[in-house]
Steps between C-alpha positions, in 0.01 A plus 500: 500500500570640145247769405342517166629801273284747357526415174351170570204648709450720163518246253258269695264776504501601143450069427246488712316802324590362152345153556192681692440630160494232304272336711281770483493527148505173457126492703397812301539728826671874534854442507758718726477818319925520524564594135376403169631172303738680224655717774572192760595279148773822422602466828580131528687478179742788595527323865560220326747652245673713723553213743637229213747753388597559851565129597652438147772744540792572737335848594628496909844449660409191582341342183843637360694274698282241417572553157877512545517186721280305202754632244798360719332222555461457100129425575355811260596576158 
């Protein structure tokens, strides 16, 4: 039986939270008092960049092989 990693427990949790708060908004109600809007808006756009500039570059040993099999392969400019 494979177990589920941390990381997923963790980002289930912090979905669950986010969509508790929009429901609760959404019916007028006291959301979650986790952080305030700006601060959790700053926070998904560096995720966000941070994570796009990670996946769109050869950072780790691996995504460097990647790249270097592609280029044999003639499949990246």
């Amino acid at each position: 039986m494979r177990r589920i990693d941390k990381g997923t427990i963790v980002r289930t949790i912090l979905l669950g939270v986010t969509w508790l708060n929009i429901l609760l908004i959404n019916y007028n109600l006291q959301p979650v008092p986790v952080l305030d809007e700006e601060s959790i808006a700053y926070g998904l756009t560096f995720l966000a960049s941070v994570w796009a500039w990670f996946k769109n570059n050869y950072i780790t040993l691996r995504g460097r092989k990647q790249k270097e099999v592609l280029e044999k392969s003639n499949l990246m400019k």
